[in-house]
C-alpha positions in Angstrom: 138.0 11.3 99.5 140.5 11.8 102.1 141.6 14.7 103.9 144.5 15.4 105.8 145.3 18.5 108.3 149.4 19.5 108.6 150.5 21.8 110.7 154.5 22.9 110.3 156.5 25.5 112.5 159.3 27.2 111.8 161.6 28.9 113.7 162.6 32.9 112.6 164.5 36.1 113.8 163.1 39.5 112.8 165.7 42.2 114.2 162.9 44.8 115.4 162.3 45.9 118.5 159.7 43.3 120.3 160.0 40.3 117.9 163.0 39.3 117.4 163.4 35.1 117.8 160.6 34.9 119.8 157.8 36.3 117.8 159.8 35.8 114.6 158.3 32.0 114.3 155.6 31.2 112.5 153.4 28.1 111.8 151.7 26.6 108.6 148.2 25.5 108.7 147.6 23.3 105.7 144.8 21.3 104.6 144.8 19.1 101.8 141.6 16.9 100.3 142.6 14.3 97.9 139.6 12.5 95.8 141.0 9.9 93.4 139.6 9.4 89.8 139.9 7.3 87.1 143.0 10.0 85.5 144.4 10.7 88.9 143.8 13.0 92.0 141.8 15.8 92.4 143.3 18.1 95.1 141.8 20.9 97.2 144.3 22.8 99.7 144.1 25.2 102.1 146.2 27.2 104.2 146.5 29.9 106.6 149.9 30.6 109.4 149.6 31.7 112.9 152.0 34.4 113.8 152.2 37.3 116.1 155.3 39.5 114.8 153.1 42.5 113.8 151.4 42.9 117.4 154.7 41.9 119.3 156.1 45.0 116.8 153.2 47.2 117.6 152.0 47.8 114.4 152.2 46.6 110.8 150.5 43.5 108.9 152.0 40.1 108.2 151.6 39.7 104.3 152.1 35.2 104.4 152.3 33.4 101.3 152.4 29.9 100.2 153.6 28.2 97.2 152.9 23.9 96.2 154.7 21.7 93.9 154.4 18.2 92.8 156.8 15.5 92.2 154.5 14.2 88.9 154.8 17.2 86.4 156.6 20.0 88.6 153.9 22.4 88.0 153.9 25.4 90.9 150.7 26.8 92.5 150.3 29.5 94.2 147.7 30.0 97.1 146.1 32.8 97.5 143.5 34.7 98.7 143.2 37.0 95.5 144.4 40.2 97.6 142.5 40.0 100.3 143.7 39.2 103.9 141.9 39.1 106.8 142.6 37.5 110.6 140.5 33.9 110.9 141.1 34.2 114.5 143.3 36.2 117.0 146.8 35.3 115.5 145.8 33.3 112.3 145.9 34.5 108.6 144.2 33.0 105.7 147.1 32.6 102.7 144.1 31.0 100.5 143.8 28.0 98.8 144.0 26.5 95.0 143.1 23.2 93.2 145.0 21.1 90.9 144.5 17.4 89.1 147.4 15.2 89.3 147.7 12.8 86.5 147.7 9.0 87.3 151.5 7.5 87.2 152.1 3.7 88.3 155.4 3.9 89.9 155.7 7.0 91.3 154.3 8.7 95.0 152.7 11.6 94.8 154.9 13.9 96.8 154.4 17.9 97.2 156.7 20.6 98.2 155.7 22.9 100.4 157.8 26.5 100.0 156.2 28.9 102.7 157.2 32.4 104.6 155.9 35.8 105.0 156.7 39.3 105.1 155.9 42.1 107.8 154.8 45.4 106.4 155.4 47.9 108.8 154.5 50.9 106.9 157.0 53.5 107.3 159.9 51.1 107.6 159.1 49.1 104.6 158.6 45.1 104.8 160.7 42.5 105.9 161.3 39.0 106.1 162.1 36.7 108.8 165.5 34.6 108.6 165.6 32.3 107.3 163.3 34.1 104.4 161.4 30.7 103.5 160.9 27.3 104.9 160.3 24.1 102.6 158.2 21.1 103.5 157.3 17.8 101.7 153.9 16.0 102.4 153.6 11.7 100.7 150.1 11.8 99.1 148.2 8.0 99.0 149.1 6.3 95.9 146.9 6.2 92.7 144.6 3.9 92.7 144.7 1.2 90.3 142.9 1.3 87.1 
């Protein structure tokens, strides 16, 4: 069982009053626990962002979200707290987590695609998005282990 801890920033530009570039950025807080089996790897991910545009605006709440896909069947997860968002600490968000099986492939690395962003709903303004609207990572998973 291994598990690894990834954290990505992004740079972002919110045009309201008090963000703007500074407050705009964000940054993913991913964790990802890979057990390997006999038919592949079992994964277990987490995530939550760090990001201060709603209190730099005043008001509002940062609704993050986070999506995963692997190179092996192209499936897409979502994680996801099931609706419910709270603060973890002063400026972090819990996005949620999900679980997945990879089937075991000899010649080709486990690789996943990272897709996060969020959006700030202000309430009487509406939400918005930072620009650039999303940013995309990849993480290299260990290779399967021989069976």
């Amino acid at each position: 069982m291994t598990t690894k801890s990834f954290r990505f920033s992004t740079l972002g530009y919110l045009a309201l009053e008090g963000v703007g570039a500074l407050h705009a950025s964000y940054t993913l807080l991913l964790h990802v626990t890979e057990i390997d089996g006999t038919e592949g790897k079992k994964l277990f991910l987490s995530a939550s962002m760090l990001c201060n545009a709603a209190r730099a605006y005043g008001s509002g709440v940062i609704k993050p979200w986070c999506t995963v896909e692997n190179n092996i069947d192209n499936k897409k997860y979502v994680l996801d707290s099931k609706d419910k968002a709270f603060a973890l600490t002063q400026n972090e968000i819990l996005i949620g987590g999900t679980q997945f099986t990879l089937k075991a492939s000899k010649n080709i690395q486990p690789i996943l695609k990272i897709e996060t962003g969020y959006f700030l709903n202000t309430g009487y303004t509406g939400s918005l998005a930072p620009i650039p609207k999303k940013a995309t990572h990849y993480i290299s998973l260990n290779k399967f282990k021989q069976v």
